[in-house]
C-alpha positions in Angstrom: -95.2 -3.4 30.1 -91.5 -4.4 30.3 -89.5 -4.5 34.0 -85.6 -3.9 33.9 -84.2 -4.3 36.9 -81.4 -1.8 37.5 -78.9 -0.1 40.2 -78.7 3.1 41.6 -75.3 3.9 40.4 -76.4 3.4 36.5 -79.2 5.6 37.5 -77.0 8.1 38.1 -74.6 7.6 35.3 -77.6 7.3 32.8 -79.2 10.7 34.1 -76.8 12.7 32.8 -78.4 12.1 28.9 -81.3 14.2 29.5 -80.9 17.9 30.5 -82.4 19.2 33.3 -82.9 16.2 35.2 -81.1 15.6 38.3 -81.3 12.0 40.3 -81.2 11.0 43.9 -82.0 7.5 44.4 -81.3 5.1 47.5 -81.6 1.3 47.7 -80.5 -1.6 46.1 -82.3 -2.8 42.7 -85.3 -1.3 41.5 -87.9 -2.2 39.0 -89.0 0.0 35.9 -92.4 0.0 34.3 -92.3 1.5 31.3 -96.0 2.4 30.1 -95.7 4.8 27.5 -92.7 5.6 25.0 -94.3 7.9 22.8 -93.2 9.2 19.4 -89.7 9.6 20.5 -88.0 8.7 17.5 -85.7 5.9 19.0 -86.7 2.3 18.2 -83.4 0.5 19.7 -83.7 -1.4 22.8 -80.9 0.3 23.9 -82.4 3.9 24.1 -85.4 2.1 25.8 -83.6 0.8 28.5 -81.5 3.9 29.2 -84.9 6.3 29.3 -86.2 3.6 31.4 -84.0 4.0 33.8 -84.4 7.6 33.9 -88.2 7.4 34.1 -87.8 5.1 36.9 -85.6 8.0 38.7 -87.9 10.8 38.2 -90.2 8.4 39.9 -88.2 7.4 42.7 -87.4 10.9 43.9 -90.4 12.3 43.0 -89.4 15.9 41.4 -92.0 17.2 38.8 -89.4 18.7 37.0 -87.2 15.7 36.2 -90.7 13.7 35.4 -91.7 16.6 32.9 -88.1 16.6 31.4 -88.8 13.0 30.6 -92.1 13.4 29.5 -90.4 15.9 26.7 -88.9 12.4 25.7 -92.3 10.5 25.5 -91.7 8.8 28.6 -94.2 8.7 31.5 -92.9 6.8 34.9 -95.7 4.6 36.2 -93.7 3.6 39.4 -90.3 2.1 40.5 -90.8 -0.6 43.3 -87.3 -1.9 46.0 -87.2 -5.7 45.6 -83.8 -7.5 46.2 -80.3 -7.0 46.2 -79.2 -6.5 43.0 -75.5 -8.8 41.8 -72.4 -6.1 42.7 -71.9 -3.8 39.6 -69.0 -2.7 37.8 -69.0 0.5 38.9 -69.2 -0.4 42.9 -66.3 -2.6 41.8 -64.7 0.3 40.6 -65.6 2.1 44.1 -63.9 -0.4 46.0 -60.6 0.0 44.3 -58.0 0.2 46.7 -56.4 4.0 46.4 -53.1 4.4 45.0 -51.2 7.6 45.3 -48.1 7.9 43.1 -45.8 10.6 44.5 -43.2 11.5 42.2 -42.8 11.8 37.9 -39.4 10.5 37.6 -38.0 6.6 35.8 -39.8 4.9 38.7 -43.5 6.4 38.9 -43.0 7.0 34.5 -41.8 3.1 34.4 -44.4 2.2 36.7 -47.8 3.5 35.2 -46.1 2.7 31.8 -45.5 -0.8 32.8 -49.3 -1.4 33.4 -52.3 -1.7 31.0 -54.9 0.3 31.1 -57.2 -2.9 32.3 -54.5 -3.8 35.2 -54.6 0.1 36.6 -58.2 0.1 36.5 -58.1 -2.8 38.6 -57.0 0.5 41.5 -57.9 3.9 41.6 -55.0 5.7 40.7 -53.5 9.2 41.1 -50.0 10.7 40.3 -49.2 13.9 42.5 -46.1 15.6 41.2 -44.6 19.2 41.2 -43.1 18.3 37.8 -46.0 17.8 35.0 -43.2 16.2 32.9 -40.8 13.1 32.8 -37.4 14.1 32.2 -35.0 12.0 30.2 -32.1 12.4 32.5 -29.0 10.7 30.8 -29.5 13.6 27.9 -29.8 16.6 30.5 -25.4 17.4 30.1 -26.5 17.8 26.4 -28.9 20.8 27.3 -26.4 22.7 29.1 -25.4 24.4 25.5 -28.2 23.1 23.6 -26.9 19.9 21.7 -30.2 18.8 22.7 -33.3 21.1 23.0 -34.9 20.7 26.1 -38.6 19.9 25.0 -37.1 16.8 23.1 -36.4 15.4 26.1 -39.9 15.4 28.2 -42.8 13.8 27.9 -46.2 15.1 29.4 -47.0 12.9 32.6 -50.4 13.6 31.6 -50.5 11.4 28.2 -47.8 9.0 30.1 -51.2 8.7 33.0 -53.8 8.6 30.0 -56.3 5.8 30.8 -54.7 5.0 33.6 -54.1 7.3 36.5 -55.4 11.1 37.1 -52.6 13.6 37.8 -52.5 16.3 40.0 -49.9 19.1 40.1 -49.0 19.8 43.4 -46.1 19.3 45.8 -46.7 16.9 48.9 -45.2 18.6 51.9 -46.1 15.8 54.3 -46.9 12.1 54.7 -49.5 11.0 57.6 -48.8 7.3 58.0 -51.1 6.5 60.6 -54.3 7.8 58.7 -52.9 7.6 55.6 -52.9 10.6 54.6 -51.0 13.2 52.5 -50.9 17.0 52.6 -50.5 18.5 49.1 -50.0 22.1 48.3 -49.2 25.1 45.6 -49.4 28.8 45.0 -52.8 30.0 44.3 -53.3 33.2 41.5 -49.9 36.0 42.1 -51.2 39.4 43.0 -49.4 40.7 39.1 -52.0 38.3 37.4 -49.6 38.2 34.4 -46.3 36.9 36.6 -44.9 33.4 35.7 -41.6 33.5 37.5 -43.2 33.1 40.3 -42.9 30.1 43.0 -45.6 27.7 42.6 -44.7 25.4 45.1 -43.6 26.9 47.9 -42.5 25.9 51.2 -43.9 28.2 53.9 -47.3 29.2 54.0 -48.1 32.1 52.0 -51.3 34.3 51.7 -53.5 32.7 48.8 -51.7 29.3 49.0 -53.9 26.5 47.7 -53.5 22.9 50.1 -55.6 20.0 50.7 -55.2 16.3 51.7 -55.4 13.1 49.7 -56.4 10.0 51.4 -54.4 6.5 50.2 -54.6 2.8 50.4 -51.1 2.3 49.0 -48.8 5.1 48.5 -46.1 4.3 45.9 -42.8 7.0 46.9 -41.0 7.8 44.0 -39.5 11.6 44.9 -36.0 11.3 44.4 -33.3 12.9 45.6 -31.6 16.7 46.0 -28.7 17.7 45.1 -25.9 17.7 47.4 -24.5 20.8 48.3 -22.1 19.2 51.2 -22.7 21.6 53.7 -19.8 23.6 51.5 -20.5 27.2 51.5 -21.2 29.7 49.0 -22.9 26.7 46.6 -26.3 27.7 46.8 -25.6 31.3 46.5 -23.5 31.2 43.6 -23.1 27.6 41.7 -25.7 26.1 39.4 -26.6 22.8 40.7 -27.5 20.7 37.9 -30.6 18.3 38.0 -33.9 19.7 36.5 -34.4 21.2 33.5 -34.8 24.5 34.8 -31.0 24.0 35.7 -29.7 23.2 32.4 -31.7 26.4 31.4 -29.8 29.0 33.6 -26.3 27.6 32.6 -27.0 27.8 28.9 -27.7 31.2 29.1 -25.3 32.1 31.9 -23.1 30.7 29.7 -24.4 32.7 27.3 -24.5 36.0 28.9 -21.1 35.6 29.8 -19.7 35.5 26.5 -21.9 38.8 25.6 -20.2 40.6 28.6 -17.1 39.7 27.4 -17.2 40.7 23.9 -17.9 44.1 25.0 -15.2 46.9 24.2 -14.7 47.9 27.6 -14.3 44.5 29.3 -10.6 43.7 30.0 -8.2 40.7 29.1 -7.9 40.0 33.0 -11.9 40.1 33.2 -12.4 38.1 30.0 -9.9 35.2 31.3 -12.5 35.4 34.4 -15.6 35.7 32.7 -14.9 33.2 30.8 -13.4 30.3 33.0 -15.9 27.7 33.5 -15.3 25.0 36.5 -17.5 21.9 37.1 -17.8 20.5 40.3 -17.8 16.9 40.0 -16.3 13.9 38.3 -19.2 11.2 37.8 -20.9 10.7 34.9 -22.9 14.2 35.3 -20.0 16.4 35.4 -17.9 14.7 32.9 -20.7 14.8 30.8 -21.7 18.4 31.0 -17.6 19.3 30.6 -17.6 17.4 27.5 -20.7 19.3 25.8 -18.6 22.5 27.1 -16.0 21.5 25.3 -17.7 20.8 22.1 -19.8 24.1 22.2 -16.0 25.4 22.6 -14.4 24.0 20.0 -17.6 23.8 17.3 -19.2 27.0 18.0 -16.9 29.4 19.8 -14.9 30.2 17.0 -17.7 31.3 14.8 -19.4 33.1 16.9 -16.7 34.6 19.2 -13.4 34.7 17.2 -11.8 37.2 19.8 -12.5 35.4 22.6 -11.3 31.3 22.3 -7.9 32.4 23.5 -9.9 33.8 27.0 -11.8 30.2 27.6 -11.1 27.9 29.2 -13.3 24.1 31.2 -11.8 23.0 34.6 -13.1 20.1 36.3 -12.6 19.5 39.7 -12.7 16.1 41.3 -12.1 14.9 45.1 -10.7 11.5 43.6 -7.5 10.6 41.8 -9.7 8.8 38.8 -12.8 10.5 36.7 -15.9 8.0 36.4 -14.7 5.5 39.7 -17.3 3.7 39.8 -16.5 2.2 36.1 -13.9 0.7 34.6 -10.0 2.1 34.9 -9.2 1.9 31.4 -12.5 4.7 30.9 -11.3 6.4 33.6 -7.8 6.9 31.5 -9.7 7.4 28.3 -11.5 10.3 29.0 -8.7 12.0 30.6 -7.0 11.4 26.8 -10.1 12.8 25.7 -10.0 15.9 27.8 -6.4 16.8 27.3 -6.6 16.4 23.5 -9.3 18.8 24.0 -7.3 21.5 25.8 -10.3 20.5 29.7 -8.1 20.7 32.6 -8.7 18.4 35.4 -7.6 19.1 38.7 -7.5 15.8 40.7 -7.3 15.3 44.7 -9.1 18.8 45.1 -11.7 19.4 47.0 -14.1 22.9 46.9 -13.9 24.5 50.6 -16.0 27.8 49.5 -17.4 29.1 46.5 -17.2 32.8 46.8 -18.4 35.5 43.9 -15.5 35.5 41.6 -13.2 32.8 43.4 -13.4 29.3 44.0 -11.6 28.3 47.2 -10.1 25.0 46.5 -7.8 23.2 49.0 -5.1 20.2 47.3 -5.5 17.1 49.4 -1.8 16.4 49.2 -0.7 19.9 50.4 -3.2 20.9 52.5 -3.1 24.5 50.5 -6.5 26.5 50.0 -6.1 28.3 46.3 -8.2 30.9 45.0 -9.9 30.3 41.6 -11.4 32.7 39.8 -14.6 31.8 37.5 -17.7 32.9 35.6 -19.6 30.1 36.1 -19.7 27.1 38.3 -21.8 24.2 37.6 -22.3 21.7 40.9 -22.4 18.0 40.0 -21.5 16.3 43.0 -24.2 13.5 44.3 -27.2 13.6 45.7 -29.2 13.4 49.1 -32.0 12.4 50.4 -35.0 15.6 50.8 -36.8 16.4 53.7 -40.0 14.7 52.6 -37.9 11.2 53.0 -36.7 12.9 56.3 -40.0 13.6 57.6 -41.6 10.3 56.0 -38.9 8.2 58.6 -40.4 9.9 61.6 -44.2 9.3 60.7 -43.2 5.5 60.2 -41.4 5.9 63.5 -44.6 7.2 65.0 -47.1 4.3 63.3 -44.7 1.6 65.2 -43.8 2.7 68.3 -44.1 0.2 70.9 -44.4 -2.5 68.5 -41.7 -5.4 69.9 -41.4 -7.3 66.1 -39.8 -4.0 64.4 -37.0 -1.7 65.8 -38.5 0.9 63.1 -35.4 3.4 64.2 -33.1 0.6 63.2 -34.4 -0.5 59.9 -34.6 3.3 58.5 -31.6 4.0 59.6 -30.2 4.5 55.9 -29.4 8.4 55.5 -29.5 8.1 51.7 -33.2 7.1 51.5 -35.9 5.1 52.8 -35.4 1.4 53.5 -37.0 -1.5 51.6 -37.6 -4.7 51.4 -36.7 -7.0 48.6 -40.3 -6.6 47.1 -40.0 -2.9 47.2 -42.0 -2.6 50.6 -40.7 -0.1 52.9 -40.2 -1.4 56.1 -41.8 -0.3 59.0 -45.5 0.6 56.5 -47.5 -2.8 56.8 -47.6 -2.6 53.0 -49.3 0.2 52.7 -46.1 2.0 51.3 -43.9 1.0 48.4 -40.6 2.9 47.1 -38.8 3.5 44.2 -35.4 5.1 42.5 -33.4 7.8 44.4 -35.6 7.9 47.1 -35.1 4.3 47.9 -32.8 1.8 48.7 -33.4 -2.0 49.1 -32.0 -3.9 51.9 -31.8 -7.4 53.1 -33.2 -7.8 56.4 -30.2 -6.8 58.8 -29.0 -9.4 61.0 -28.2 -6.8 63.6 -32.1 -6.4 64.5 -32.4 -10.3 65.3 -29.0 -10.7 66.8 -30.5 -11.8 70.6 -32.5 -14.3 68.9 -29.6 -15.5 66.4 -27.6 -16.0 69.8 -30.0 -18.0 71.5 -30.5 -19.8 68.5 -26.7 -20.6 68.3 -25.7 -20.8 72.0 -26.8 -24.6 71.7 -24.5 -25.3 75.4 -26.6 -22.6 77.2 -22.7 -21.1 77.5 -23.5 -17.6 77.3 -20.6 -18.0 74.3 -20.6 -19.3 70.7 -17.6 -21.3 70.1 -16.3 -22.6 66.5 -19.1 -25.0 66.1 -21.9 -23.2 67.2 -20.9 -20.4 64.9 -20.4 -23.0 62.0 -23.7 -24.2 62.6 -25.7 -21.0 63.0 -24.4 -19.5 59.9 -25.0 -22.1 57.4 -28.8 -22.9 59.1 -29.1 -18.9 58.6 -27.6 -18.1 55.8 -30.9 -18.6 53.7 -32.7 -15.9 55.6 -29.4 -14.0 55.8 -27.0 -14.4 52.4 -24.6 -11.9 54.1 -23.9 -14.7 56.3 -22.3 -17.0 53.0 -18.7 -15.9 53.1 -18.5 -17.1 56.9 -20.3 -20.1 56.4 -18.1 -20.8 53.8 -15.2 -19.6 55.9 -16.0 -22.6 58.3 -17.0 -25.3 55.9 -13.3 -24.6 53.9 -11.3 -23.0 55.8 -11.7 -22.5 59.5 -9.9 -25.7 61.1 -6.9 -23.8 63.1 -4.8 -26.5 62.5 -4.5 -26.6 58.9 -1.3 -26.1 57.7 -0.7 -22.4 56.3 -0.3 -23.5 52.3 -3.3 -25.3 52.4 -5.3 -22.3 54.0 -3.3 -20.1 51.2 -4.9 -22.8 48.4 -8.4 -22.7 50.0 -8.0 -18.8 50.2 -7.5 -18.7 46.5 -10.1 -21.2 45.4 -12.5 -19.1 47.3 -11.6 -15.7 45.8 -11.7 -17.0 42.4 -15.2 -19.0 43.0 -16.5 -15.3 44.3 -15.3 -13.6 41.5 -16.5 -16.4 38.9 -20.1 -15.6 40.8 -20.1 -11.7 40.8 -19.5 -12.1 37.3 -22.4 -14.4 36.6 -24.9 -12.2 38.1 -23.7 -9.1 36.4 -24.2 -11.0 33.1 -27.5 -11.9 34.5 -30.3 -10.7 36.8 -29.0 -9.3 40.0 -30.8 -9.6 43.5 -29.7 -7.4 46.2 -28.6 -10.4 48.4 -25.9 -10.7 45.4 -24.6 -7.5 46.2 -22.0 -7.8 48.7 -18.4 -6.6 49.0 -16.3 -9.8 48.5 -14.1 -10.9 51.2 -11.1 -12.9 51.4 -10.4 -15.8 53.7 -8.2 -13.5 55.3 -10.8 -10.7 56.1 -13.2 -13.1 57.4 -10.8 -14.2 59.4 -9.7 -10.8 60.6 -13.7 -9.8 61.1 -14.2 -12.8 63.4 -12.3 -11.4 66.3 -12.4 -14.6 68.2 -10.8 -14.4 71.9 -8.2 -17.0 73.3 -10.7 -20.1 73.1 -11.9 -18.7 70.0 -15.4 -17.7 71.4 -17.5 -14.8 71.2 -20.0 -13.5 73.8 -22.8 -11.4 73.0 -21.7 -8.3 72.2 -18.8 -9.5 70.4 -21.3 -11.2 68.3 -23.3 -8.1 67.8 -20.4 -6.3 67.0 -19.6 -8.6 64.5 -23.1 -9.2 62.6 -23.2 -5.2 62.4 -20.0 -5.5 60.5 -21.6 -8.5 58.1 -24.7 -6.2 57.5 -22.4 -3.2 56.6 -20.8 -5.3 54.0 -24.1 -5.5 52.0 -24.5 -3.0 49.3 -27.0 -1.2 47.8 -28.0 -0.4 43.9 -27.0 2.6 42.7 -29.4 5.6 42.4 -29.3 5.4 38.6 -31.6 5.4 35.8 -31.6 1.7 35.0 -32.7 0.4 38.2 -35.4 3.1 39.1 -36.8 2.1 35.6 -36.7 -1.7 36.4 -38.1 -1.3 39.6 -41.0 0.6 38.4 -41.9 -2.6 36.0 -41.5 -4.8 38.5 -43.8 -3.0 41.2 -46.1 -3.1 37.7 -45.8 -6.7 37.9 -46.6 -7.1 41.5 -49.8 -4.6 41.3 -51.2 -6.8 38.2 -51.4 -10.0 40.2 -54.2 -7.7 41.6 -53.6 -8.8 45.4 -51.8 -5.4 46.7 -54.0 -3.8 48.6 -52.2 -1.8 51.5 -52.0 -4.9 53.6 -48.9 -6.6 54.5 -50.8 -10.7 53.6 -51.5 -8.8 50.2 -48.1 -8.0 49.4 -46.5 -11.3 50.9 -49.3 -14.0 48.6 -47.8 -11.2 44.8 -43.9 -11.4 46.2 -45.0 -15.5 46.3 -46.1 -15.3 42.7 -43.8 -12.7 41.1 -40.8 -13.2 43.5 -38.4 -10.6 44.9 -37.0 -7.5 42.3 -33.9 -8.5 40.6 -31.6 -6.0 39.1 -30.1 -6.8 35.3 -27.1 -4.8 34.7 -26.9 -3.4 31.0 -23.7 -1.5 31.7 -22.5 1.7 32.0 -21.9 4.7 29.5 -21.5 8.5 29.4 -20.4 11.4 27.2 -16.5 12.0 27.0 -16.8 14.8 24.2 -15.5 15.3 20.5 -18.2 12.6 19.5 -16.3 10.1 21.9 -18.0 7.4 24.6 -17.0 5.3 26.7 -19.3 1.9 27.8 -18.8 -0.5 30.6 -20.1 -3.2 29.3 -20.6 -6.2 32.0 -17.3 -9.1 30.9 -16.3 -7.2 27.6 -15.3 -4.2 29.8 -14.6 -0.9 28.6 -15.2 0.4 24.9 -14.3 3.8 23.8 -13.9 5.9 20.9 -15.6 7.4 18.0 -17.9 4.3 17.0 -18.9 3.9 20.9 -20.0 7.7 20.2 -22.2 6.9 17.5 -23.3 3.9 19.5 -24.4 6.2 22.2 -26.0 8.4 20.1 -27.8 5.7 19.0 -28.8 4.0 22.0 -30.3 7.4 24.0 -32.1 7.9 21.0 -33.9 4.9 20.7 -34.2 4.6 24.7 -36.3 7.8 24.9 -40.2 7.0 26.7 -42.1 7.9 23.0 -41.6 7.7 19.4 -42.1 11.5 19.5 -39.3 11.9 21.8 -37.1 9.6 19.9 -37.8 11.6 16.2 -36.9 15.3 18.2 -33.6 13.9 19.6 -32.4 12.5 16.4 -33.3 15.6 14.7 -31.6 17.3 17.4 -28.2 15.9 16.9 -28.6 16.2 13.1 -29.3 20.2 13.5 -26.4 20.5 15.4 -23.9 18.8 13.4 -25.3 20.9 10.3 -26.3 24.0 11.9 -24.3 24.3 15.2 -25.9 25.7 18.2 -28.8 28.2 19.1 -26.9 30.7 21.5 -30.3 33.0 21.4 -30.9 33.8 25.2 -35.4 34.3 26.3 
């Protein structure tokens, strides 16, 4: 006789080897005798044990059926006797893992289940809801618009990006339930013409057949992104193509196309085909410059194969609010795609803004003049920005509702951000107990604002009991506070160098200068290295601290003034940008903070990981985009701007290797290598 003590759970994994025999045991350790293990064939100890345990189920539930299904097996069940409590198993390890639902399939949830092993995620039970069953290379979406790039070389399945790791479920979440922690999923069921698939599967109202259920979570990692901004401006979502999904790129490469059929034909006019044919994008970022430029190349490459009659009837405007294309890089880019565009025949039409975008015209009004000036088009693509969506929207209120009354956390304050959902320097989002972490478009990291302690900041600083903080007290205060409030730095250096009044003015003019230079010499430093968002903060002179003061005659402030004042200090913090380098890094560190293992929807749980893995840091690579005629442009962090053919190549090069799989990465490359031999697939579906 031989005794194996065993669980109830490997019971009913074990069960499944024999047809025919179901199992429904309770208790906590049993004890197998196995009598007879006839002529079965099997001689391991293995298959002993694992029939054992079955012939101590049949016996424990007690259905002649499952008994006789093991007796085909040469196994009879003497009896299975409760004992003790049997050590804690793998599996109910595995059913205690916290839950971990990852809303989104963007660079933040990709870099984050990417940035785990498949023993760290099974250290949680995790599960990726999207809409989108793909990841989307973003920064080669402009070259899709005329099909530089196919689409398909661009995406990866989330489901083999989630193999081993997390399950994946393709639905939409149309609300978040903070209190229970719970989510409300949905999407179409079955369209009445069984053989439709244009139709909407996610939609937003309820519809007859429309399949919804809840998802319960432990932690809920909120990785959604963003919408495209429209502005409010009318006549964009009727008529533009906003550009953000692949779907999008679709629709303008074969409105593009279609366009160019309608104006080949005989009876179309020169008037019409100078409309048909005009193309305007919206937008002067990297996304519209970007798209223009593979305009421009499909124009200059491909048009006059193709179309010969029409390349005198084309023309590429882009339209841009600001005086300089890419602002937020370096000036001398800024100039060199302009020589770029011009050399390529691309207007741009600076310091205009889009009032209305009606069906032929584009209302466009000149800052300088004031003047509204129709435009007319055939196709306008919308790359203006982005905005938060309504499931951040309704995600703010729920957080709202979980703290209300809670004295600690002025929850209204600290989401006040209208671009995204607030967290913490560990990726928290404040307001969720740590049961919520964000990431990319949909979030943006913030210091803790000073604003929301201010009456306790006062008190602390108000050492006289005054009612007013005077030049000392302010001194003081902002140096003790500056650790918990970096913003605070530039004042505190303010008083340590220069805030005696009765300096003379050339040695305030000497101190104003070594402080510039000594901010300068530190932004540059952290751009060269790793970047915390207490590092990001608009520099200020001596002279604008001194102007932000605001001291009265007896240079004192009373409470309000001082309110006043630290809501100015916490204004001057900035934020990342929404781009794809730092919702990438933020997903590999929340990767990093999950492995510790100690993140468990609890707020000590996330404070002892942020002790061992610190708070997320931010490494700037630079900055590079498209200008066209197999010209880039980079921003490199101290070299600065480098343009020209080789920083094309180098571009080329570097979104190539940068793609998520070596499958991705073989496509592209064959990609540009059709195109340059081949040209471009104008073939509409």
């Amino acid at each position: 006789m031989l005794s194996i003590p065993v669980s109830p759970e490997s019971l009913a994994i074990r069960s499944s080897s024999i047809p025919n025999v179901g199992v429904e045991c309770q208790g906590a350790q049993a004890l197998v005798d196995l009598g007879e293990f006839a002529s079965s064939g099997r001689s391991s100890c293995k298959a002993l044990v694992g029939v054992g345990l079955l012939a101590a189920a049949a016996c424990r539930c007690g259905r002649p059926h499952a008994q006789s299904g093991l007796r085909q097996h040469g196994v009879v069940a003497r009896r299975a006797v409760a004992v003790s409590e049997a050590p804690v198993t793998k599996t109910q390890q595995r059913r205690k893992r916290p839950k971990v639902i990852v809303l989104g399939s963007g660079w933040g949830a990709a870099s984050f289940i990417e940035g785990m092993s498949e023993e760290e995620a099974q250290m949680y039970d995790i599960t990726l809801v999207s809409p989108r069953n793909h990841f989307l290379y973003t920064p080669l979406l402009p070259t899709c618009a005329m099909g530089s790039i196919e689409e398909r070389s661009i995406v990866t399945p989330m489901r083999r990006i989630v193999a081993g790791k997390a399950d994946f479920v393709e639905a939409k979440c149309e609300s978040i339930d903070t209190i229970r922690q719970v989510i409300t999923c949905g999407r179409a069921g079955n369209p009445s013409k069984r053989n439709a698939m244009d139709y909407d599967r996610f939609p937003d109202e309820s519809v007859e057949g429309k399949l919804s259920f809840d998802m319960e979570y432990d932690i809920l990692v909120y990785s959604v992104g963003a919408e495209a901004n429209d502005f409010n401006c009318p006549g964009v979502k009727e008529h533009a193509f906003l550009f953000k999904e692949v779907e999008d790129a679709r629709r303008v490469r074969n409105k593009i196309s279609d366009l160019f059929e309608k104006a080949a034909l005989p009876s179309t006019t020169p008037e019409d085909r100078d409309g048909l044919l005009t193309f305007v994008v919206v937008g002067g970022g990297p996304t519209g410059v970007e798209v223009a430029a593979d305009l421009c190349d499909f124009i200059r490459e491909d048009v006059g194969l193709l179309y010969p009659k029409l390349t005198k009837h084309v023309s590429v405007k882009l339209i841009n609010t600001g005086d300089h294309l890419l602002s937020t890089y370096d000036r001398d880019i800024s100039d060199a795609s302009l020589a770029v565009f011009e050399k390529q025949g691309l207007e741009v039409m600076k310091g205009v803004r889009v009032a209305a975008v009606k069906p032929d015209t584009v209302e466009i009004k000149v800052k300088s003049t004031g003047e509204t000036v129709p435009l007319p088009y055939g196709c306008v693509v919308w790359c203006t920005g982005i905005k938060q969506n309504s499931l951040t929207v309704q995600l703010k209120e729920s957080l709202l509702k979980k703290n209300e009354g809670r004295k600690d956390l002025d929850t209204a304050a600290a989401q006040a951000n209208t671009r995204a959902v607030v967290a913490d320097l560990n990726l928290k989002v404040r307001g969720s107990l740590g049961s919520i972490f964000a990431l990319g478009d949909a979030c943006t990291v913030e210091n803790e604002r000073a604003k929301l302690r201010a009456e306790e900041l006062f008190r602390e600083g108000d050492a006289d009991g005054s009612g007013k903080l005077d030049v000392e007290e302010m001194k003081t205060l902002f140096k003790k506070a500056s650790d918990d409030f970096p913003q605070f730095s530039c004042y505190a250096t303010y008083f340590d160098e220069g805030g005696s009044q009765d300096e003379p003015d050339d040695v305030k003019i000497a101190i104003n200068r070594v402080f510039t230079k000594a901010a300068d010499v530190r932004g540059t430093l952290t751009s060269l290295t790793q970047q915390s968002v207490t590092d990001r903060r608009n520099k200020l002179s001596f002279e604008e601290v001194e102007q932000t003061l605001k001291l009265d005659a007896n240079n004192e402030l009373n409470y309000e003034e001082f309110v006043e004042l630290l809501n100015g200090i916490d204004n001057n913090m900035r934020s990342f940008p929404a781009t794809a380098q730092v919702a990438a890094q933020q997903g590999k560190y929340l990767a990093r903070l999950f492995a510790t293992g100690k993140i468990d929807g609890k707020r000590e749980g996330c404070e002892e990981a942020a002790k061992e893995i610190g708070s997320f840091t931010y490494f700037h690579k630079g900055s590079l985009a498209y200008l066209g005629n197999g010209e880039a442009a980079f921003d490199v962090p101290i070299i600065g701007a480098v343009t020209g053919p080789l920083a094309g190549l180098a571009w080329k090069a570097y979104e190539t290797s940068a793609q998520l799989t070596w499958k991705n990465r073989i496509l592209v490359a064959l990609d540009w290598l059709r195109t340059g031999i081949f040209g471009r697939d104008t073939s509409r579906f």
